[in-house]
Biopython code that builds the backbone (N, CA, C, O; Angstrom):
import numpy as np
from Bio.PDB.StructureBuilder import StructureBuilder

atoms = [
    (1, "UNK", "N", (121.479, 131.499, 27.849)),
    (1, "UNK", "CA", (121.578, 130.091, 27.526)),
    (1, "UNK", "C", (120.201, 129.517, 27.208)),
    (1, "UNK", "O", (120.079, 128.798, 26.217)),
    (2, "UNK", "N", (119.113, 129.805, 28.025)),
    (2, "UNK", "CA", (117.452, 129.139, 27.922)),
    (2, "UNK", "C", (117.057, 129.875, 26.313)),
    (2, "UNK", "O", (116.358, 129.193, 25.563)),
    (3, "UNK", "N", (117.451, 131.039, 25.913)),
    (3, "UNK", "CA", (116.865, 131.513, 24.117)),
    (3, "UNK", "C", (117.883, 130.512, 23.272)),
    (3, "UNK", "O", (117.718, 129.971, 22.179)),
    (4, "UNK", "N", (118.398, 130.494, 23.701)),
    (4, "UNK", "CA", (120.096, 129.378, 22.737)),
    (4, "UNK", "C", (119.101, 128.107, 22.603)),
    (4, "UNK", "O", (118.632, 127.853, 21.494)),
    (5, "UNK", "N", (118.756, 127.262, 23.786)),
    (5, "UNK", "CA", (118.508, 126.249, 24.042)),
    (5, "UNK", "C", (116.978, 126.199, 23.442)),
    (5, "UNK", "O", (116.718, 125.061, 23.051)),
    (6, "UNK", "N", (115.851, 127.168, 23.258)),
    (6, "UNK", "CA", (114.654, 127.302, 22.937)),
    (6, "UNK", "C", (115.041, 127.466, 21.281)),
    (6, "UNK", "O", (114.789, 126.597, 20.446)),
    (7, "UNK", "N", (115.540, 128.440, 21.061)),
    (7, "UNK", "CA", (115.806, 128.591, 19.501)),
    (7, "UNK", "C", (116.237, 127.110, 18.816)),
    (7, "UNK", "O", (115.658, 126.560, 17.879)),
    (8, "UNK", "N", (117.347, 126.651, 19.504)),
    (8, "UNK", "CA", (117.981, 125.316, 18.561)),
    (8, "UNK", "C", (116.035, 123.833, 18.670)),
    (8, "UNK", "O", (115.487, 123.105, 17.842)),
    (9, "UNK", "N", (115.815, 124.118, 19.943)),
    (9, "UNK", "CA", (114.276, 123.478, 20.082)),
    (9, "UNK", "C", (113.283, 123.526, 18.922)),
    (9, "UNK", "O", (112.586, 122.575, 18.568)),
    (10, "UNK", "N", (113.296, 124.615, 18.430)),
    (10, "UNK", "CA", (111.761, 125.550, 17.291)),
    (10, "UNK", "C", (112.933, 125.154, 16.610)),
    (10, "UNK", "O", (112.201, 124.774, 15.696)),
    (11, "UNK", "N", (113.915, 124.920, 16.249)),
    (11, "UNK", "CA", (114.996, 124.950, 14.846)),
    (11, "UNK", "C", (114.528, 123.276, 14.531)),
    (11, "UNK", "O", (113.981, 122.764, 13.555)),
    (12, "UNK", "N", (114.934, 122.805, 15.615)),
    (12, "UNK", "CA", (114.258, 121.204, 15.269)),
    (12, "UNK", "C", (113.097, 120.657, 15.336)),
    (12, "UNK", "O", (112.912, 119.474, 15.050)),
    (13, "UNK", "N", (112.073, 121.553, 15.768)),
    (13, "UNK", "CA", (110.868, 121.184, 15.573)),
    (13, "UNK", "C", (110.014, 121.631, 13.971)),
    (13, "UNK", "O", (109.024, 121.177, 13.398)),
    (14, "UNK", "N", (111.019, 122.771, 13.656)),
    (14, "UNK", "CA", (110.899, 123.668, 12.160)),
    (14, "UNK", "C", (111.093, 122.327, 11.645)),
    (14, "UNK", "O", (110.136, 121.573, 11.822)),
    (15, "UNK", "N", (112.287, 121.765, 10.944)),
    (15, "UNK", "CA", (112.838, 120.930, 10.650)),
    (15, "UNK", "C", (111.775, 119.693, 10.713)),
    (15, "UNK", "O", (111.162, 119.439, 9.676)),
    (16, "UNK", "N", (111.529, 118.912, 11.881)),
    (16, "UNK", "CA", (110.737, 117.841, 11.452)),
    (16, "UNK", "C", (109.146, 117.548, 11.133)),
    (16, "UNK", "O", (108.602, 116.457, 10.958)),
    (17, "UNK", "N", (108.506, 119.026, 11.113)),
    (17, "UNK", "CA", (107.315, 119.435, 10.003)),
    (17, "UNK", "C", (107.630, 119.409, 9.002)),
    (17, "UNK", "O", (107.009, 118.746, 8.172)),
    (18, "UNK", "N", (109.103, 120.371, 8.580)),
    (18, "UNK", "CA", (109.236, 120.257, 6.780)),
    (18, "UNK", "C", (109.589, 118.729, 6.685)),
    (18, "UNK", "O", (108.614, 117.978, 6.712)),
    (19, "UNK", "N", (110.368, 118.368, 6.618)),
    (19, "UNK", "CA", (110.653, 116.937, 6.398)),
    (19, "UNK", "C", (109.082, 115.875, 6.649)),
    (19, "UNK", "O", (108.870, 114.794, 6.101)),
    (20, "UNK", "N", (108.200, 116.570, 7.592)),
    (20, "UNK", "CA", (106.990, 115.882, 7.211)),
    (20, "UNK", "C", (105.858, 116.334, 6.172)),
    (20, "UNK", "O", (105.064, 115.585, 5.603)),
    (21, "UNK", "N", (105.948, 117.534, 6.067)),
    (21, "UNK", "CA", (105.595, 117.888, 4.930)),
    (21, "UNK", "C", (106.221, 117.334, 3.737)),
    (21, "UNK", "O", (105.389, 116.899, 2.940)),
    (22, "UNK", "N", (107.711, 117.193, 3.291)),
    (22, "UNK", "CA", (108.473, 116.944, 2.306)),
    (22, "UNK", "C", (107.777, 115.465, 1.956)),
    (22, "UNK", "O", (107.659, 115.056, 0.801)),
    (23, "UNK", "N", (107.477, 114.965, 2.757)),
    (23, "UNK", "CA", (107.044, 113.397, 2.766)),
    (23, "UNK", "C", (106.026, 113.378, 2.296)),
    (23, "UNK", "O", (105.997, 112.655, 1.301)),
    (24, "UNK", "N", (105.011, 113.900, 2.561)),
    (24, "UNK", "CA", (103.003, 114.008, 2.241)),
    (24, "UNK", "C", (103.762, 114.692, 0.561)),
    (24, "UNK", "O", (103.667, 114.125, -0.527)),
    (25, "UNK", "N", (104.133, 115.386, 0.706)),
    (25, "UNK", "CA", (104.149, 115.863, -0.502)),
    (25, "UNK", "C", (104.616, 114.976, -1.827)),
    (25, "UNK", "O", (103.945, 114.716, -2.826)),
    (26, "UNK", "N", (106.036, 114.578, -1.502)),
    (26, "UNK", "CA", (106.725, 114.242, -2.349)),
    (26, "UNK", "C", (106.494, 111.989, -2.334)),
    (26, "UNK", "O", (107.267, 111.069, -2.604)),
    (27, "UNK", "N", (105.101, 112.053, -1.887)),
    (27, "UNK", "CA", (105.233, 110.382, -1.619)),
    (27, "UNK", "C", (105.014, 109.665, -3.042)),
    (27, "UNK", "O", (104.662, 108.489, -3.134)),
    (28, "UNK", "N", (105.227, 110.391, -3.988)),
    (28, "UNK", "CA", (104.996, 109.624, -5.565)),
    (28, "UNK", "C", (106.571, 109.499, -6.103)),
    (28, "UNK", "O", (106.861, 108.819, -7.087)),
    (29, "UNK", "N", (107.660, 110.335, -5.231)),
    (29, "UNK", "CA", (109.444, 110.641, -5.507)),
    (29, "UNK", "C", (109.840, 109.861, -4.073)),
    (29, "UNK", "O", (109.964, 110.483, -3.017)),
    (30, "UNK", "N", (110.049, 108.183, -4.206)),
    (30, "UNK", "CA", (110.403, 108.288, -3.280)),
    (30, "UNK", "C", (112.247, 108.364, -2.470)),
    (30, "UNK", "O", (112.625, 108.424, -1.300)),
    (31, "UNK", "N", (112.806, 108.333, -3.482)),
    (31, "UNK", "CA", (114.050, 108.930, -2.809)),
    (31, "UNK", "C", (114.072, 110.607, -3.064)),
    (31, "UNK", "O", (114.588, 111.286, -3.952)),
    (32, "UNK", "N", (113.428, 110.886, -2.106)),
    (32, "UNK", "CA", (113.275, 112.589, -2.518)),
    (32, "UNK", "C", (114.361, 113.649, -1.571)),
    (32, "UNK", "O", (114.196, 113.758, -0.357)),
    (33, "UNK", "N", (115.192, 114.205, -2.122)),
    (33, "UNK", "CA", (116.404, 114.934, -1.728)),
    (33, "UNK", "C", (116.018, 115.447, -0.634)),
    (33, "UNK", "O", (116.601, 114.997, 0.352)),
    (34, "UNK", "N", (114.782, 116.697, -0.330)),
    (34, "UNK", "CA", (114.324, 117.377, -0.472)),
    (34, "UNK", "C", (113.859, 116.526, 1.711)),
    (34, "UNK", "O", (114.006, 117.141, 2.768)),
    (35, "UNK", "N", (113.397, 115.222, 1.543)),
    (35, "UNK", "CA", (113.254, 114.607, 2.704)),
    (35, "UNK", "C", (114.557, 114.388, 3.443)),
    (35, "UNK", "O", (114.670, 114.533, 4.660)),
    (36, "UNK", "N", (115.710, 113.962, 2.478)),
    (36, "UNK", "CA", (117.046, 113.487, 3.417)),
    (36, "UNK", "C", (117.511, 114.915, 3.796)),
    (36, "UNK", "O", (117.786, 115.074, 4.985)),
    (37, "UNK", "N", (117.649, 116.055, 2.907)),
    (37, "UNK", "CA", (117.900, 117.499, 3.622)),
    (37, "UNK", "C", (117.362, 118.067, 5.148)),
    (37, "UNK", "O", (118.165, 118.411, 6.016)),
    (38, "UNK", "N", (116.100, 118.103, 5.308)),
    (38, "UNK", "CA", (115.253, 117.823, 6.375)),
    (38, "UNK", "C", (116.222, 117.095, 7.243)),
    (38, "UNK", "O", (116.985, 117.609, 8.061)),
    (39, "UNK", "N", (116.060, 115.523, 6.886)),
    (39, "UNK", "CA", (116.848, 115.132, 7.728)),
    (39, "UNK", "C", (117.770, 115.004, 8.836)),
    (39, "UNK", "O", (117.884, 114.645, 10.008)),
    (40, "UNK", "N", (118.419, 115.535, 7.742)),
    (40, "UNK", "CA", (120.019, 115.746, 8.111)),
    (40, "UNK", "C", (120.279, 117.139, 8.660)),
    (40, "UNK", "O", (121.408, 117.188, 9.148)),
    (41, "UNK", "N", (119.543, 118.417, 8.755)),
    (41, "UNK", "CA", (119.256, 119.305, 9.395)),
    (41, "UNK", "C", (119.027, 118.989, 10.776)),
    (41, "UNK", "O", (119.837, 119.046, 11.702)),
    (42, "UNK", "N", (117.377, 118.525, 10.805)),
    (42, "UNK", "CA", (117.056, 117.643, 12.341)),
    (42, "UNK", "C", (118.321, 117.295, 13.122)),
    (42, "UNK", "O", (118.516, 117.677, 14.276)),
    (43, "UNK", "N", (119.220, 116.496, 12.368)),
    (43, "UNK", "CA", (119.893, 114.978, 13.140)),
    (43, "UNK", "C", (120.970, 116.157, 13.570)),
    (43, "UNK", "O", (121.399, 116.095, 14.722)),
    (44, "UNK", "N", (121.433, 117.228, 12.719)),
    (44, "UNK", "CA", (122.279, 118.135, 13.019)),
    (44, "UNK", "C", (122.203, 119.072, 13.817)),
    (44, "UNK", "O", (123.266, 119.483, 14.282)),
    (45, "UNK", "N", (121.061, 119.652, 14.194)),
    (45, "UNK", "CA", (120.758, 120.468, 14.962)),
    (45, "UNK", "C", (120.688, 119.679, 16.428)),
    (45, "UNK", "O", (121.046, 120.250, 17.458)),
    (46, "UNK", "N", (120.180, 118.276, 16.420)),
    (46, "UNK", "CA", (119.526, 117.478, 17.692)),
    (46, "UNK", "C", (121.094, 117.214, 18.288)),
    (46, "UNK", "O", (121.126, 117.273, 19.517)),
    (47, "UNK", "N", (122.208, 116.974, 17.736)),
    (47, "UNK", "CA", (123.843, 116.827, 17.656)),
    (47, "UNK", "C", (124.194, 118.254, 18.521)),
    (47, "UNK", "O", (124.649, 118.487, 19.641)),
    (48, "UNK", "N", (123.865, 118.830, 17.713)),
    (48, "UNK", "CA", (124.304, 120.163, 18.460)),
    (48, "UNK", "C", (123.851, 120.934, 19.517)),
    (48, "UNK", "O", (124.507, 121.832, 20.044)),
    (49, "UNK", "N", (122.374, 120.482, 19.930)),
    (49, "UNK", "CA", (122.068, 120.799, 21.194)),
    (49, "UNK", "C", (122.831, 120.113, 22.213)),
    (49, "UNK", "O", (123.616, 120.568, 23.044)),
    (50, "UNK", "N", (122.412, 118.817, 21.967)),
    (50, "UNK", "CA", (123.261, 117.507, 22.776)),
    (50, "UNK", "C", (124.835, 118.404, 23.288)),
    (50, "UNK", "O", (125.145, 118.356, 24.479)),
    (51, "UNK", "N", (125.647, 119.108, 22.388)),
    (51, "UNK", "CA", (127.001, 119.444, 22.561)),
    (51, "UNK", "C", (126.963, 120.202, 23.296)),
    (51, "UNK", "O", (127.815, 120.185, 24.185)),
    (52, "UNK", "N", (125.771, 121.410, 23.269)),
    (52, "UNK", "CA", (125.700, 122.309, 23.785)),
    (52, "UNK", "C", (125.630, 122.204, 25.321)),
    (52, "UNK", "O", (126.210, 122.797, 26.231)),
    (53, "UNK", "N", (124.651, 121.170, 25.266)),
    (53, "UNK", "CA", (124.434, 121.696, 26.920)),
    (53, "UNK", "C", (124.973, 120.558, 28.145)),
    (53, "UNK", "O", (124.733, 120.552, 29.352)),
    (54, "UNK", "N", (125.987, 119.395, 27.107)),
    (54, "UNK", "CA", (127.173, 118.597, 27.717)),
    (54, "UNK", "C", (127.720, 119.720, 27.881)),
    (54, "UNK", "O", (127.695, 120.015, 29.075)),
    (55, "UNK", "N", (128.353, 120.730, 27.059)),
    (55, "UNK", "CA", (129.409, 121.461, 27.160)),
    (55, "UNK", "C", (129.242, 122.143, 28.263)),
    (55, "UNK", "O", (130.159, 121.999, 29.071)),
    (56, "UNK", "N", (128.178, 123.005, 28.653)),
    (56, "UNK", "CA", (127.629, 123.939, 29.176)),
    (56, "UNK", "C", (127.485, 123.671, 30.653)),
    (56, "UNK", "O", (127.865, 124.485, 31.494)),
    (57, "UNK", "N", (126.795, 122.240, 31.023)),
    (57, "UNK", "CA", (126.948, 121.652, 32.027)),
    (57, "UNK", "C", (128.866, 121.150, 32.748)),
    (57, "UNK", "O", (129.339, 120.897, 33.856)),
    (58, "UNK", "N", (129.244, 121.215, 31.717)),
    (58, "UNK", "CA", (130.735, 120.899, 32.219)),
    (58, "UNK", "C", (131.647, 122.177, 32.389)),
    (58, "UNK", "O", (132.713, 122.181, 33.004)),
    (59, "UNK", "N", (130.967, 123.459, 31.639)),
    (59, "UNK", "CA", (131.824, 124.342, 32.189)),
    (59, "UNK", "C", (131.121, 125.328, 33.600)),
    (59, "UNK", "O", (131.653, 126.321, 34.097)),
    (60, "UNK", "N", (129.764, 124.679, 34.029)),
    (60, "UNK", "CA", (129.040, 124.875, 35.076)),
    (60, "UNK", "C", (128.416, 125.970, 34.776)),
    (60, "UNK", "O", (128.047, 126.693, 35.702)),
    (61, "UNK", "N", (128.086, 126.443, 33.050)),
    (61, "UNK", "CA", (126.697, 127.380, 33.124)),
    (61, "UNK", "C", (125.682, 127.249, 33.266)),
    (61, "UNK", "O", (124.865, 128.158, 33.116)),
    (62, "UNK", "N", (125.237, 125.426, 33.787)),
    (62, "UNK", "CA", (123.752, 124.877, 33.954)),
    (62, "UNK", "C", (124.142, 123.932, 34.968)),
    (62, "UNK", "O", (124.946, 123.036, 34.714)),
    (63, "UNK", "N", (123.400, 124.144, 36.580)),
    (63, "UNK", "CA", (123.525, 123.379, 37.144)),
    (63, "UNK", "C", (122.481, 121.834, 37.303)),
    (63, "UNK", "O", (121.350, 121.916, 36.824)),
    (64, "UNK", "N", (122.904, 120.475, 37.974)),
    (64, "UNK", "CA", (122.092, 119.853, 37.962)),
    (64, "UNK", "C", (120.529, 120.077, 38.644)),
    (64, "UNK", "O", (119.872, 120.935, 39.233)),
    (65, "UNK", "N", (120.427, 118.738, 38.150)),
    (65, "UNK", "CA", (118.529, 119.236, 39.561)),
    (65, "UNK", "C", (118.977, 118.981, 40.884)),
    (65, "UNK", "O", (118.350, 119.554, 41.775)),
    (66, "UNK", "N", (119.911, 118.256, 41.204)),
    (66, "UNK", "CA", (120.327, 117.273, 42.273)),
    (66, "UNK", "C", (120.588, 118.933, 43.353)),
    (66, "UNK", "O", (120.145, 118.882, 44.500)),
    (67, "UNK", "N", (121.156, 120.017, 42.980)),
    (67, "UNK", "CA", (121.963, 121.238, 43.290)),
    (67, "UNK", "C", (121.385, 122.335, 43.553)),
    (67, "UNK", "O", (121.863, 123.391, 43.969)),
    (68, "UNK", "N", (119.684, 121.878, 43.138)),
    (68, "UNK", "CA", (118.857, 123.126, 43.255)),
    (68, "UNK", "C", (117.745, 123.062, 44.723)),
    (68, "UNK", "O", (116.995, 124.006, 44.971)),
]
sb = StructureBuilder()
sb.init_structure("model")
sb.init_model(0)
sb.init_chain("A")
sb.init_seg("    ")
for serial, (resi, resn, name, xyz) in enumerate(atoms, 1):
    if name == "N":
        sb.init_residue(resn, " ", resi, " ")
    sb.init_atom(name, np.array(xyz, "f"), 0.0, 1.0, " ", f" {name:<3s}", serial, name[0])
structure = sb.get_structure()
C-alpha cells in the first residue's frame, strides 16, 4: 500500500512541474492545451489518491494514528 501511495505522490508531483513548466514555456499561448492536460492529470491523480486511501482506511488496510 506505502509504493501505491508514494508512486500516485511522484505521479502528482511529476504532473505539477510539467504543468509548471507548460506555463514558463507556453506564456506567449495563453489558453495552452498542453497546461489544462497537466491539469487535469494532477486534479485526477490527487482524486484518486483521496479514493484510495478513504477506501483503504474503510476496509482497515491502514489503521488510524489514534490505534497505534
Amino acid at each position: 500500500m506505502k509504493i501505491i501511495v508514494l508512486v500516485l505522490l511522484a505521479a502528482i508531483v511529476i504532473a505539477l512541474f510539467s504543468g509548471l513548466f507548460f506555463l514558463a514555456k507556453d506564456k506567449d499561448h495563453p489558453p495552452s492545451p498542453r497546461l489544462l492536460t497537466a491539469l487535469k492529470v494532477r486534479v485526477s491523480l490527487s482524486i484518486l489518491l483521496v479514493v484510495l486511501l478513504v477506501i483503504s482506511y474503510q476496509m482497515g488496510w491502514l489503521t488510524g494514528l489514534a490505534e497505534q
